[in-house]
N, C-alpha and C positions, 0 to 999 in steps of 0.2 A: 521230216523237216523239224527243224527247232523249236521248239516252244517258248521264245523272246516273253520275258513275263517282268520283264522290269519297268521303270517309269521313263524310259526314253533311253535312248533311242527305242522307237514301237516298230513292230510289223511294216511290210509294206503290202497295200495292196498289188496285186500281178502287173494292172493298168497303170498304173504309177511306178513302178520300177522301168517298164517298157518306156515308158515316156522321158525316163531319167536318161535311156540311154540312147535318146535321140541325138541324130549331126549337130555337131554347133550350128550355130547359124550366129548375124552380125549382128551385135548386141547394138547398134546403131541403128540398126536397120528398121524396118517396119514391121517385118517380123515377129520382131522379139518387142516391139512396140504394140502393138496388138494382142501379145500375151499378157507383156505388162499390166494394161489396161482393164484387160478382163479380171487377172488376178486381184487387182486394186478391189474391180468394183464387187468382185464376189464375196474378199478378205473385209467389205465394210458389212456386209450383211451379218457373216459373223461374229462380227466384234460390235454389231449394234450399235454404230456410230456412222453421221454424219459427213466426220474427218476423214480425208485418204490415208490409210496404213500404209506404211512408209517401210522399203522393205533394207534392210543392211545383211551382208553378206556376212555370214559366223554366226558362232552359235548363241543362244539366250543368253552368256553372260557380253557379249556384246554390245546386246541392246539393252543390258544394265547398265552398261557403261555410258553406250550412248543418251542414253535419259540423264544423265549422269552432268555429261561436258556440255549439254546441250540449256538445263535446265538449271544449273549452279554456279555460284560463283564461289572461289578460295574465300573460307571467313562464313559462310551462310552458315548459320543453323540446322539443324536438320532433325527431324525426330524418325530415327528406323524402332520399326514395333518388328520385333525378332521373336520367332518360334523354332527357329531350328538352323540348317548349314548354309539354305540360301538365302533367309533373312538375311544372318552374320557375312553374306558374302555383297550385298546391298549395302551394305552401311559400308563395307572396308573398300568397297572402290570410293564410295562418295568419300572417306575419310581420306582414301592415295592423292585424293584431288584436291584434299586443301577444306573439303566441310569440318562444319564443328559438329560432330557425332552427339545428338542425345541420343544411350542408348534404353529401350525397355521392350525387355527381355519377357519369356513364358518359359515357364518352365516346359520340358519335350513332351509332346503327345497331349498339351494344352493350346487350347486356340486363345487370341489374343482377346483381353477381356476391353471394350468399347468404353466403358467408364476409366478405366485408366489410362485410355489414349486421351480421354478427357479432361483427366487431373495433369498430364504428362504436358499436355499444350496449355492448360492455364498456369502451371507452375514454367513454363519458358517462351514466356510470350513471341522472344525474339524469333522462336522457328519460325523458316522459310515454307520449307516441306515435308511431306513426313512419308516415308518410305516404307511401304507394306509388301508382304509376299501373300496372296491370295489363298492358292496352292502350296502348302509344304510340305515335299514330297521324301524328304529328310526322316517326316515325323510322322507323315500321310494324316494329316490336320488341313483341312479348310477355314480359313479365318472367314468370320460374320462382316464379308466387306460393303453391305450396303448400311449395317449399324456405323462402323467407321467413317464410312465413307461421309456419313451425315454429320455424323460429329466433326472431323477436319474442313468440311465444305463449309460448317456453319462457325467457325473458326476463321475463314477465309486464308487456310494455307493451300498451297499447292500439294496434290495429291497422286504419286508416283507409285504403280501396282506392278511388280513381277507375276504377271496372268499367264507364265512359260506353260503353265502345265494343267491351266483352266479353260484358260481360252480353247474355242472349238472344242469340249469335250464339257466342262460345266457353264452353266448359265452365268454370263459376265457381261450385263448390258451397260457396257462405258459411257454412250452418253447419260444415263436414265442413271447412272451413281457417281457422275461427274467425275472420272478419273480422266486426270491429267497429263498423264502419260501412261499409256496401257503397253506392254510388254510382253510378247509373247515368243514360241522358237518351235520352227519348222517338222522339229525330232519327235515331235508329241501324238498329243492328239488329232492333229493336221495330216499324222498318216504320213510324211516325207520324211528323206534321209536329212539328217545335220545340213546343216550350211547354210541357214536364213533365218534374222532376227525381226519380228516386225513390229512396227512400233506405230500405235495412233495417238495425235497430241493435240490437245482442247485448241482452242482461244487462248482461254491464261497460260497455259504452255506454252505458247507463241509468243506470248507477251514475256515469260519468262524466258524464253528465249531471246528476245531481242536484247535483253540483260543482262544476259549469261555473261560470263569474263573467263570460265575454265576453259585452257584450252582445246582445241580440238582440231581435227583436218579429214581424215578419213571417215570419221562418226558425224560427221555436221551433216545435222537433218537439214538444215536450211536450203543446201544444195542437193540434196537429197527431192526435199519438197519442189525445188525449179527445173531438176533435170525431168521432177514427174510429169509434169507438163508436156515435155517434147515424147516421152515412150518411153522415159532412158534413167538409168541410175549414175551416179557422178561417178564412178571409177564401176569397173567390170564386174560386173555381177556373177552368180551365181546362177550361168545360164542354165544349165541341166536341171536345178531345182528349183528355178521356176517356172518351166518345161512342165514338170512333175507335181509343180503346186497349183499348177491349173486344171491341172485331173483328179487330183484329191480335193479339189473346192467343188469342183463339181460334182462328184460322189457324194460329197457332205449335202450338196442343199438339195440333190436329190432325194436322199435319205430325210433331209429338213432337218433345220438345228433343235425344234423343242424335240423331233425323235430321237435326235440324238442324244442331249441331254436326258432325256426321260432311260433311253439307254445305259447308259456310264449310271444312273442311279439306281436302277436294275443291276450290273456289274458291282455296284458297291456292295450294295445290298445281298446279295448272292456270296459276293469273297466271303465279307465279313460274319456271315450265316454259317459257312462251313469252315470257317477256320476253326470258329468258337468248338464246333460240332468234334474236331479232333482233340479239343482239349486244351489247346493254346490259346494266351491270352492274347489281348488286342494292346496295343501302346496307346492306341488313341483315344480320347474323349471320346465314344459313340456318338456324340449329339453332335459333335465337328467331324466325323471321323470322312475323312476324301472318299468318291466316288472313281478318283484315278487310280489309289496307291495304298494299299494297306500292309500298315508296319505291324510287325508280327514279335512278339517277347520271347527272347530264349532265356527262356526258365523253366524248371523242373528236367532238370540235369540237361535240358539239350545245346549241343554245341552247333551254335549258329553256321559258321564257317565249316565246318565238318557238312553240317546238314547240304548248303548251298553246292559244295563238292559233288555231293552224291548223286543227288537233282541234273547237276549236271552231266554227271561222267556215264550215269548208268538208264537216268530218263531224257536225256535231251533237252531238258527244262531249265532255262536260267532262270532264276530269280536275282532277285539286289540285297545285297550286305547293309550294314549299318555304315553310316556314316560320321565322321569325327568324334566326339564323346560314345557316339553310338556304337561303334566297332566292335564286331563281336557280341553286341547288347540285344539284333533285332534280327530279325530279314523281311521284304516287303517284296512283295506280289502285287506286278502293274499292272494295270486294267482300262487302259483307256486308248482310243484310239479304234484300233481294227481290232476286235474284242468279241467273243460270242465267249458262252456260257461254256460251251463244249472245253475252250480253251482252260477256262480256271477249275473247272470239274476235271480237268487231266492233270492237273498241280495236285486238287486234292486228295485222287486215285496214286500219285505218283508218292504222296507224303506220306498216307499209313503206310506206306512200303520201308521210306528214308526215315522216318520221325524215330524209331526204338533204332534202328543200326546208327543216328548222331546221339545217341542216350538218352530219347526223352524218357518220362517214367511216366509223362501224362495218362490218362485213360478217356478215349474218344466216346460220343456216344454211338447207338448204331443208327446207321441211315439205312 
């Protein structure tokens, strides 16, 4: 079988594929209103809030979007704190819609520094919100989002977090760091295929909602939040996946979220152990470095995209390429989700093999 080792789409478990490919049934009906229901209440355990998570059908950059039309109006200010390709992809929807972009940038495999989100909102007082990636998985960097989080909260801007690839796999208590709109996507650590974005949204999100002027139709949580009421999503869901997201919710709190979390930092810990161990360096800050996704430096002669080929064609092993500036610069090895040890100890068995046939010159140590 495959050895899927990128940052999403992740593994499925057997019980969650079996469930994806259950009858339809009427997404009207009671049903599917009863799985609704369950999903809601088990998705709030996880996401540590309050709030019902609000589910929209597509994948994470959806319910970028939808945070988006929901929360902003053409002409609003915005401050996006950007570390890498889905930062930069955060800000360019909010910019297609008419925000006014402050942008502040990290340099790649730097996490974003909380005193200059600091400077960045007293030097433009006018921001509205300020749009963070939690997870990026671009650069496999975790930003410090309860430092942030304090500093915009005590700013009183509205606080919008891309958590695609934290949520359910690292620790992201939304109400307890007052994020205002939390953002997550099915493909990840949630263990289910693509096709569901979910979104939990404060009080002041509400209130920014009632405000909003962007337009919207198919992403309005408003109708979103009244169809939840009755069982039902306001246009047709993604029955199958959330069929399958109420089997992988259940797995999770079986498993229980701190084991979880306590797991995926165990997996971090572990990758980034034996990567160093074959002689390749790390792109990211150790001290930020993800628990989901570790990005890998091809340097000392090796060719990233050579390597990734090989991994593939001759181990079964996918891994992820660099992404935009990155291309050809990195590769990154995923680890979050449905994940044992066994799994990234088969990368690393699989790499002294591939590392000199893509040219590295490194020298490993011995295990």
């Amino acid at each position: 079988m495959q050895n899927l080792r990128i940052p999403g789409p992740t593994p499925c478990p057997p019980e969650v594929l079996t469930a994806m490919g259950h009858q339809m049934i009427n997404h009207r009906g009671v049903e599917f209103a009863d799985a609704l229901k369950d999903v809601t209440a088990k998705m709030k355990k996880v996401f540590q809030t309050q709030a019902d998570p609000l589910l929209v059908t597509g994948s994470g950059t959806a319910g970028l979007e939808a945070a988006v039309v929901n929360m902003l109006s053409p002409g609003d200010s915005v401050l996006s704190v950007s570390i890498g390709v889905f930062g930069e992809r955060f800000a360019k929807i909010a910019e297609t819609y008419g925000a006014d972009v402050v942008s502040l940038s990290f340099a790649h495999g730097q996490a974003a520094d909380p005193e200059a989100v600091r400077t960045a909102l007293e030097n433009n007082p006018a921001v509205k919100a300020v749009l963070v990636t939690h997870n990026e998985t671009s650069t496999g960097i975790t930003n410090d989002l309860a430092a942030i989080s304090k500093i915009v909260k005590s700013a009183g801007k509205l606080l919008m977090v891309d958590c695609i690839s934290s949520l359910g796999s690292i620790n992201v208590p939304v109400d307890e760091w007052g994020i205002d709109v939390a953002i997550s996507g099915s493909q990840k650590g949630w263990m289910v295929p693509p096709g569901m974005a979910m979104l939990a949204v404060s009080e002041a999100g509400w209130e920014a909602y009632a405000q909003s002027k962007m337009p919207r139709f198919y992403f309005d949580l408003g109708k979103a939040k009244k169809s939840l009421e009755k069982g039902q999503t306001p246009w047709t869901p993604n029955v199958s996946a959330v069929l399958a997201f109420r089997v992988a919710l259940n797995m999770m709190l079986e498993e229980g979220i701190e084991s979880i979390f306590a797991r995926h930092t165990r997996m971090g810990n572990f990758t980034r152990t034996g990567v160093k161990a074959l002689g390749l360096n790390l792109l990211a800050d150790e001290r930020y470095a993800s628990n989901t996704v570790t990005s890998v430096i091809a340097d000392q002669g090796l060719d990233a995209k050579k390597l990734n080929k090989i991994m593939r064609e001759e181990f079964d092993i996918v891994l992820a390429g660099g992404q935009g500036p990155l291309e050809g610069k990195i590769f990154r090895i995923g680890h979050l989700g449905m994940v044992k040890e066994s799994d990234i100890q088969a990368v690393f068995d699989a790499l002294k093999l591939a590392l000199p046939q893509a040219g590295f010159t490194g020298k490993s140590e011995q295990r």
